[in-house]
C-alpha positions as CSV (number, residue, x, y, z in Angstrom):
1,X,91.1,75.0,107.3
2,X,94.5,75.2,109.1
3,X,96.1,78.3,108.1
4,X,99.7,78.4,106.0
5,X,102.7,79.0,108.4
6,X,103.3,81.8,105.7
7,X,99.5,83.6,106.3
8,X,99.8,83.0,110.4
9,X,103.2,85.1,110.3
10,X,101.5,87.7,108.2
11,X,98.8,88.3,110.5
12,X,100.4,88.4,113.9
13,X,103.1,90.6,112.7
14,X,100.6,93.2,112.7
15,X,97.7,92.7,114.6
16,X,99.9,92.6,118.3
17,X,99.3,97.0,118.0
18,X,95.6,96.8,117.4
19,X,96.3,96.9,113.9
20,X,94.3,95.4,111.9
21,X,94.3,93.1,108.6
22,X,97.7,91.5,106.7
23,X,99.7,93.5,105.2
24,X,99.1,93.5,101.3
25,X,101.7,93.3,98.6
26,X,101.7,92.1,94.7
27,X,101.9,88.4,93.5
28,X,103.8,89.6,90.4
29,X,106.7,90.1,89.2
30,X,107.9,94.0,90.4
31,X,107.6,96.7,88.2
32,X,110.3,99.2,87.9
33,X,108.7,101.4,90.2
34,X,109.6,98.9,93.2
35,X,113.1,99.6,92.1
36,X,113.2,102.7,94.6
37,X,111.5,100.5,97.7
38,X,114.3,98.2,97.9
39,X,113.5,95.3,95.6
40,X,115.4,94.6,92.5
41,X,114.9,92.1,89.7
42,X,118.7,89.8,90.0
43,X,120.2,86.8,88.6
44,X,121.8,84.2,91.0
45,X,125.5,84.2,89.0
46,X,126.6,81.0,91.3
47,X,125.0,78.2,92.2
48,X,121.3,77.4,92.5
49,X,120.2,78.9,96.1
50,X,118.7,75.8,98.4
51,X,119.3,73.3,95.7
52,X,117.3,70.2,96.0
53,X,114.8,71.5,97.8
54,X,111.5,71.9,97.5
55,X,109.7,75.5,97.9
56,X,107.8,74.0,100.6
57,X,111.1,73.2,102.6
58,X,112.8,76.3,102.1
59,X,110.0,78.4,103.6
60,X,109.5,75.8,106.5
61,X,113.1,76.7,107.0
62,X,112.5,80.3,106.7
63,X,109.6,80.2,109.1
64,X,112.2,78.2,111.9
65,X,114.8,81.2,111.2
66,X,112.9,84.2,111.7
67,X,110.9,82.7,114.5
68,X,114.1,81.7,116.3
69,X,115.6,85.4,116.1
70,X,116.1,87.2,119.1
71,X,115.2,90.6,117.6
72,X,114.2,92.1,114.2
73,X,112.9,95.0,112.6
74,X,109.7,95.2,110.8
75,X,108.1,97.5,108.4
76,X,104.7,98.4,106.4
77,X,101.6,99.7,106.2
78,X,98.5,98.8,107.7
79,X,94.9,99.8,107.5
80,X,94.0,102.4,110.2
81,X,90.0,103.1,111.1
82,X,91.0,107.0,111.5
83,X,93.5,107.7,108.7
84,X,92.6,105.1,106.2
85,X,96.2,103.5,106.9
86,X,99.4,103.6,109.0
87,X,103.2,102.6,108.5
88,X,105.1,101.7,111.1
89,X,108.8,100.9,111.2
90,X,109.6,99.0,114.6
91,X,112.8,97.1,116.0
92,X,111.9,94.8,118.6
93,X,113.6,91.7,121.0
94,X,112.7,88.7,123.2
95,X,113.1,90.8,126.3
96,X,110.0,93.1,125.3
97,X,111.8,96.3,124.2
98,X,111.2,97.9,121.1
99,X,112.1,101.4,119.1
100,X,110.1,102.8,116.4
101,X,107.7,104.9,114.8
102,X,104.0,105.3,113.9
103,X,103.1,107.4,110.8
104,X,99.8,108.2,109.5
105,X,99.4,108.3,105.6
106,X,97.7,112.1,106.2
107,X,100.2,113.4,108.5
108,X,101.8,113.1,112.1
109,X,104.0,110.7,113.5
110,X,104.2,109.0,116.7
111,X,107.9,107.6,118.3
112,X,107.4,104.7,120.9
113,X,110.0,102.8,122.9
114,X,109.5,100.5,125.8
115,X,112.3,99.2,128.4
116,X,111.0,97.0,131.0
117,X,107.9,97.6,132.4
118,X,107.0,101.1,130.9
119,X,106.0,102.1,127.5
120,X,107.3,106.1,126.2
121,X,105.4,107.1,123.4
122,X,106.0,110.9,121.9
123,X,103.2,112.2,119.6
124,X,103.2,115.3,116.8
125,X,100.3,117.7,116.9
126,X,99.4,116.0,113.7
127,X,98.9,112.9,115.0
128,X,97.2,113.8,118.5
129,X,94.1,115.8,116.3
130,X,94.1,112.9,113.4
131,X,93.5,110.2,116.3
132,X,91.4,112.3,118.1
133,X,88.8,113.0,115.2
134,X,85.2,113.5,116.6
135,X,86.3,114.8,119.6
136,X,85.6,118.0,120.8
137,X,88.0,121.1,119.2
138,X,88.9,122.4,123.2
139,X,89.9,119.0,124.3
140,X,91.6,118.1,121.0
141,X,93.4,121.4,121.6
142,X,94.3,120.7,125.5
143,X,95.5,117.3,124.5
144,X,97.9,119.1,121.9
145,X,99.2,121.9,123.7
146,X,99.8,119.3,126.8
147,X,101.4,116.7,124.8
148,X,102.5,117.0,121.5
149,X,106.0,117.3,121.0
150,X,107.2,115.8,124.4
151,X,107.5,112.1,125.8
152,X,105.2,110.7,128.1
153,X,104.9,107.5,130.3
154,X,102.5,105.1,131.0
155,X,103.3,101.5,132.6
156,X,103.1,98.5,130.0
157,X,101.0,96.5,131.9
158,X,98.0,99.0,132.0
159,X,94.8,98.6,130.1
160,X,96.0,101.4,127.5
161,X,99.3,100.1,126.4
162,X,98.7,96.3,126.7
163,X,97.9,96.1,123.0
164,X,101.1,98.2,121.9
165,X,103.3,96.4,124.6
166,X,102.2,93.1,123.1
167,X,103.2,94.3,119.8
168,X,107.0,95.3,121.0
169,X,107.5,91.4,122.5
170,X,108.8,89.2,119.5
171,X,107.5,86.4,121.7
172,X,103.9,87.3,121.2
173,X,104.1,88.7,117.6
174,X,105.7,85.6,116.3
175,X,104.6,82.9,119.0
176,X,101.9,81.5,117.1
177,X,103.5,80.8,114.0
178,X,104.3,77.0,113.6
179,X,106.8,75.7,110.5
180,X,105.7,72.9,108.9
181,X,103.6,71.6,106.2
182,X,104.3,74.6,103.5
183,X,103.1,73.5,100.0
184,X,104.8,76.9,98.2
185,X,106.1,77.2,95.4
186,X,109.6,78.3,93.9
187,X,110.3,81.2,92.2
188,X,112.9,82.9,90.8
189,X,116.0,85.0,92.5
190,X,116.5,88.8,92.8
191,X,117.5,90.9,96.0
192,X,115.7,92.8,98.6
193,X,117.4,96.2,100.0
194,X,121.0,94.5,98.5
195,X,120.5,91.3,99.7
196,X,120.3,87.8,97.4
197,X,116.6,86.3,97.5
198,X,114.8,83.8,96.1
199,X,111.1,84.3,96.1
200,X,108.4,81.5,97.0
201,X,104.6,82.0,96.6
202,X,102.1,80.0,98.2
203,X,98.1,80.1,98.3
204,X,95.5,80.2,101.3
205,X,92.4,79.8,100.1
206,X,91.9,82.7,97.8
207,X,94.8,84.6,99.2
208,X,98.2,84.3,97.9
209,X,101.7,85.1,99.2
210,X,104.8,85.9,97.9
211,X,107.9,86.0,100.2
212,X,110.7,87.1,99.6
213,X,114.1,84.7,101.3
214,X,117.8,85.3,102.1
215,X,119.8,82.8,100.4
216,X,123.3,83.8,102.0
217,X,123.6,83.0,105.7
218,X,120.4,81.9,107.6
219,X,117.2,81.5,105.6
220,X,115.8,84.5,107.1
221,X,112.6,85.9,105.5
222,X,113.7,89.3,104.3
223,X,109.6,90.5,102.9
224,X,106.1,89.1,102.6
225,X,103.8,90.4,99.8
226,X,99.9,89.0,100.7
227,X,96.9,90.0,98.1
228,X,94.3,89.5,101.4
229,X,94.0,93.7,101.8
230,X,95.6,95.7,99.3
231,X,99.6,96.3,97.6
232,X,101.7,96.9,100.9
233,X,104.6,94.4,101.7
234,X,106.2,93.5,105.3
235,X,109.9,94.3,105.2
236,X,112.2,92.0,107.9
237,X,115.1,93.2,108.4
238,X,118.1,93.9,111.1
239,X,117.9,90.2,112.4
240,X,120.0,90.0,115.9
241,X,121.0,93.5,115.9
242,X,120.3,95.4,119.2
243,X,117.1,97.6,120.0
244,X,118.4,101.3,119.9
245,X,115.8,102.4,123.4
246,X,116.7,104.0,126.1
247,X,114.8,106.0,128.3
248,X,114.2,109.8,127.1
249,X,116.1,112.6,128.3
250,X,114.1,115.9,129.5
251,X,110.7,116.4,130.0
252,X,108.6,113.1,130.6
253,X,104.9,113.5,130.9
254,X,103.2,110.6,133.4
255,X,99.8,109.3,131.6
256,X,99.4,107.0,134.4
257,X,99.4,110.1,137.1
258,X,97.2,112.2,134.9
259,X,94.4,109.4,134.8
């Protein structure tokens, strides 16, 4: 079965890290307690958003827009073998840099940038011990007291950060997602994070989807709620605004020399 433009985005937006799964959200209305994580229920006072099109149109046109960004931002959860599930919150661009952050539902945190051909990734204590379960306490503890807290290095291109590298190029995370052929359905307008949407929900196979699209300037899609995994939307957001990395200042420990 040829999978829904709509499914294909929500599946390589998060798998480029290693990551695995869609990320889940509701196919309902919100309930109030939404209210706090940026979506609110709204009435369109004007004139019908996209009027005289079809659902199926609007998020073929929403598919073309946010594949044809140069940069974005993008944020969720995903499931995580170690910590039973991971947010990250990531800005990344055509030109393969990114900026953002790794958090895992327990504890820790993990800041990443990449500029050109290297990959700096800076790791809390909590992080370091919650990814390095299993392993033995005096490594665990070597690998903390060498590393948590300060930046290291490691070129892009290496076996070890291919995965996350992939993740930070737009071109590969949204590369495989074709427009075209959307049967979804139309829904009814409210806003995400301030700004006017209209909502469209489609099915593939037993999975459903619920996006959530701009309906002032370009069509971009602004969230995706899936019921493959579990409740956790994709946010979009920051379409065309620059990628805040640069390279870090002070101490910067070398992976690659450290084997």
């Amino acid at each position: 079965m040829r999978r829904t433009a709509l499914a294909t985005l929500c599946l390589v937006a998060v798998t480029g890290a290693g990551l695995t799964g869609c990320l889940p959200g509701e196919d309902k209305a919100p309930k109030a307690s939404e209210q706090s994580e940026g979506v609110k229920d709204g009435k369109n006072a004007g004139k019908e958003p996209f009027a005289g099109l079809s659902g199926g149109e609007i998020a073929d046109r929403a598919v073309a827009a946010t594949t044809g960004a140069s940069s974005l931002r993008m944020r969720g959860d995903v499931p995580d073998e170690g910590s039973g599930a991971m947010a990250f919150d990531m800005a990344l661009d055509r030109k393969g840099r990114c900026a953002g952050t790794l958090t895992m539902k327990g504890g820790g945190e993990a800041e990443l940038m990449k500029t050109g051909d290297t990959l700096y990734i800076k790791y809390d204590g909590a992080f370091l011990r919650a990814q390095s379960e299993g392993e033995p306490k005096a490594d665990v503890d070597a690998a903390v007291d060498m590393l948590a807290g300060k930046w290291t290095r490691m070129s892009a291109t290496g076996a070890d950060a291919e995965e996350i590298a992939a993740f930070c190029d737009l071109d590969e995370v949204l590369g495989d997602v074709e427009e075209g052929g959307s049967t979804a359905d139309r829904g009814r307008t409210t806003t995400v994070d301030g700004t006017p949407a209209l909502t469209l929900t489609e099915r593939d196979g037993k999975d459903r989807y619920t996006i959530y699209v701009a309906t002032e300037g370009k069509p971009y899609l602004l969230r995706i709620d899936s019921t493959a995994d579990g409740d956790t939307p994709i946010h979009f957001s920051d379409y065309e605004k620059p990628v805040p990395v640069r390279k870090p200042e002070g101490e910067i420990v070398d992976l690659d020399a450290l084997g």
